[in-house]
Backbone as a ProteinNet text record, in pm:
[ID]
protein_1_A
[PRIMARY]
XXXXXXXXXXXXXXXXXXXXXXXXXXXXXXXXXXXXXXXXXXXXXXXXXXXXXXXXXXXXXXXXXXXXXXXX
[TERTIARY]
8731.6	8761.5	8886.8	8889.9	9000.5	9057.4	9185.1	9245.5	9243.2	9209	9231.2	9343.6	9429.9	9475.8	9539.1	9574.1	9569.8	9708.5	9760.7	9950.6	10022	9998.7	10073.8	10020.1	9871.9	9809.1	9829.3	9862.9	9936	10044.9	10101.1	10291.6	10290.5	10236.2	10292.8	10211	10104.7	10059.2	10160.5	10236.5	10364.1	10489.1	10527.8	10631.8	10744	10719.7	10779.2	10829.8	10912.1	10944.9	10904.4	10921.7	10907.8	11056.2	11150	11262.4	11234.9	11268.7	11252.5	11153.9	11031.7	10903.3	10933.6	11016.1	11036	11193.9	11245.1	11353	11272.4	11213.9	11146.9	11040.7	10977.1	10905.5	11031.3	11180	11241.7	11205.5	11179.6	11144.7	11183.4	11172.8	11255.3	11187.4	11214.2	11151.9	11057	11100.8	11034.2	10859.2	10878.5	10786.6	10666.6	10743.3	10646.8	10573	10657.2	10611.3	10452	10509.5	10425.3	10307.4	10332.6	10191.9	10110.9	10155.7	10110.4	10062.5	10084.7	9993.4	9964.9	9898.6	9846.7	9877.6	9977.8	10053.4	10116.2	10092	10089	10075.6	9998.9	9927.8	10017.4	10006.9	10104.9	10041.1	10135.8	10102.9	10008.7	9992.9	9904.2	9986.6	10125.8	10215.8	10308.6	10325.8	10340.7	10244.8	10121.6	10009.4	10002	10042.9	10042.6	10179.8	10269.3	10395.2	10417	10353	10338.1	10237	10112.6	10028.1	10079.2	10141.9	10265.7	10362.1	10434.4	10529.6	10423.3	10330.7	10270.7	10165.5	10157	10092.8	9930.6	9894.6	9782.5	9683.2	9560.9	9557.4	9532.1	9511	9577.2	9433.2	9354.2	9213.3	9203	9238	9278	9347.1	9433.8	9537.7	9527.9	9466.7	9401.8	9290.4	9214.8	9052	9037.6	8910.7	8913.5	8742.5	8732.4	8635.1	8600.9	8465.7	8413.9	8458.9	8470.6	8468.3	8354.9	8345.4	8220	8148	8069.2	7964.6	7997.7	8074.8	8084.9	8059.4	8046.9	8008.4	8110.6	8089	8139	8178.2
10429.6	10377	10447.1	10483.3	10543.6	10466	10438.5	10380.2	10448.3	10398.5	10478.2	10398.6	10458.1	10394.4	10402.3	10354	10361.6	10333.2	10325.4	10298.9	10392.1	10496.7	10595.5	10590.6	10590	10553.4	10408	10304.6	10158	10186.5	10227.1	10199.2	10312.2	10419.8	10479.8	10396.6	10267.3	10251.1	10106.4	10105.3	9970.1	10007.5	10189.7	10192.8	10243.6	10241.4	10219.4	10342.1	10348.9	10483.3	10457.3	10552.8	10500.5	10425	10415.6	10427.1	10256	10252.9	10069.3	10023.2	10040	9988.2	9974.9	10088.5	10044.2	9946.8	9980.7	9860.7	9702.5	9688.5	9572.5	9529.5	9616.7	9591.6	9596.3	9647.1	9630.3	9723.4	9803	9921.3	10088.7	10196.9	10301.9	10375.7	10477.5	10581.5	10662.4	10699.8	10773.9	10669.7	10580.1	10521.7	10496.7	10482.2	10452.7	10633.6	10758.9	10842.3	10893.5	10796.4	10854.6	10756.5	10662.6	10581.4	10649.5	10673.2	10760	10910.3	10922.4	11099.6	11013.5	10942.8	10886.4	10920	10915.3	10991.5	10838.8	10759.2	10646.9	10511	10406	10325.3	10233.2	10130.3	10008.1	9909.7	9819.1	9683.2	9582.4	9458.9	9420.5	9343.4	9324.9	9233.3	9314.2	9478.1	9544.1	9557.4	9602.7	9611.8	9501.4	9391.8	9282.5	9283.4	9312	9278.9	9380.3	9474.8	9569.8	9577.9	9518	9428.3	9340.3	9242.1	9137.1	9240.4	9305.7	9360.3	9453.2	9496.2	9582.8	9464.2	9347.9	9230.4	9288.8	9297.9	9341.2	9308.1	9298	9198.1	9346.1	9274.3	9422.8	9462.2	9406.1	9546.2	9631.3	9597.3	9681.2	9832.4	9792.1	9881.3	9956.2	9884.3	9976.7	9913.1	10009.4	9964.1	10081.7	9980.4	10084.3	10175.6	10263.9	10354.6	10406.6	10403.3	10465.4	10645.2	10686	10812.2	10871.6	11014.7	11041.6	11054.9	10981.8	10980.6	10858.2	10748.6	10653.6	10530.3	10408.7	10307.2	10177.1	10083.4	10010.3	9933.6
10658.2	10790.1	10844	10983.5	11039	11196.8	11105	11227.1	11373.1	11507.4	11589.4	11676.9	11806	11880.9	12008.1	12070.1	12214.3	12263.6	12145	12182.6	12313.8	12301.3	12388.5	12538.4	12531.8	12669.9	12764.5	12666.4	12752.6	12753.3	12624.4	12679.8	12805.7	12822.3	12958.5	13028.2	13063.7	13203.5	13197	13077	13103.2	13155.3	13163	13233.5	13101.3	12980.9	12840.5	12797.4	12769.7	12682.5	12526	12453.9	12264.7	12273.5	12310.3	12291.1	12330.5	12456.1	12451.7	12382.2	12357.9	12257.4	12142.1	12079	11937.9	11926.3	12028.3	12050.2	12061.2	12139.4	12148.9	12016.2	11933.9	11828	11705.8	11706.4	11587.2	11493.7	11570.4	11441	11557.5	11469.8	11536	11657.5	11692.8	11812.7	11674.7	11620	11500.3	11445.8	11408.6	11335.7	11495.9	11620.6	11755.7	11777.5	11740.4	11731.8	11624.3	11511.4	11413.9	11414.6	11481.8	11483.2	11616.7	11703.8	11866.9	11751.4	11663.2	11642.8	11519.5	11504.2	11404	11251.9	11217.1	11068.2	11023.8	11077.6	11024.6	11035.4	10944.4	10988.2	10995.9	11089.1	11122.2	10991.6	10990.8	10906.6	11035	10987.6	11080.5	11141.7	11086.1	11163.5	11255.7	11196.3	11326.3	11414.3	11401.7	11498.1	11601.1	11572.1	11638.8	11712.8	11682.5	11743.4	11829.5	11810.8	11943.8	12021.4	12039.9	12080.7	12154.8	12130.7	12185.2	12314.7	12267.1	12338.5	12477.6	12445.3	12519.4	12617.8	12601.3	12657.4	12678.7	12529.6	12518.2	12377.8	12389.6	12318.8	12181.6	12038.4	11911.3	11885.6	11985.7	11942.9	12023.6	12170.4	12251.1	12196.3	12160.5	12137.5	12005.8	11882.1	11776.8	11724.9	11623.9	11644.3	11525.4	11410.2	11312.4	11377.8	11303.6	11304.5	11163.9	11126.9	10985.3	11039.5	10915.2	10861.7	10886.1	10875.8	10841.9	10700.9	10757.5	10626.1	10602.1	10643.6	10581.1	10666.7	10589.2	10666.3	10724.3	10838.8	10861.2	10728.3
[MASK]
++++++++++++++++++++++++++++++++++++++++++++++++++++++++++++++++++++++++

């Protein structure tokens, strides 16, 4: 399964830099970078808390996907 996500495409239609987002989620500009190029996967209590901050609901914003060759 591969995480996909949509972080970078809402926080710019919220107006957001990484910089306030990861201020507001409590976590760095770095870790809002590396989840936006997908190099790394959020916890589900981050996924949610930036979900929260982005006033969106957390499938919106990430959503798994099978691999290839592989199944739901």
């Amino acid at each position: 399964m591969i995480l996909h996500t949509r972080l970078k495409e809402i926080r710019l239609q919220r107006s957001l830099t990484q910089e306030a987002l990861a201020r507001a989620a409590g976590v760095t500009r770095q870790t809002i970078i590396s989840i936006e190029k997908q190099k790394f996967v959020p916890s589900v209590k981050l996924a949610m808390q930036l979900a929260a901050v982005l006033d969106s609901p957390v499938d919106r914003v990430f959503w798994l996907e099978s691999g290839q060759g592989g199944k739901s």
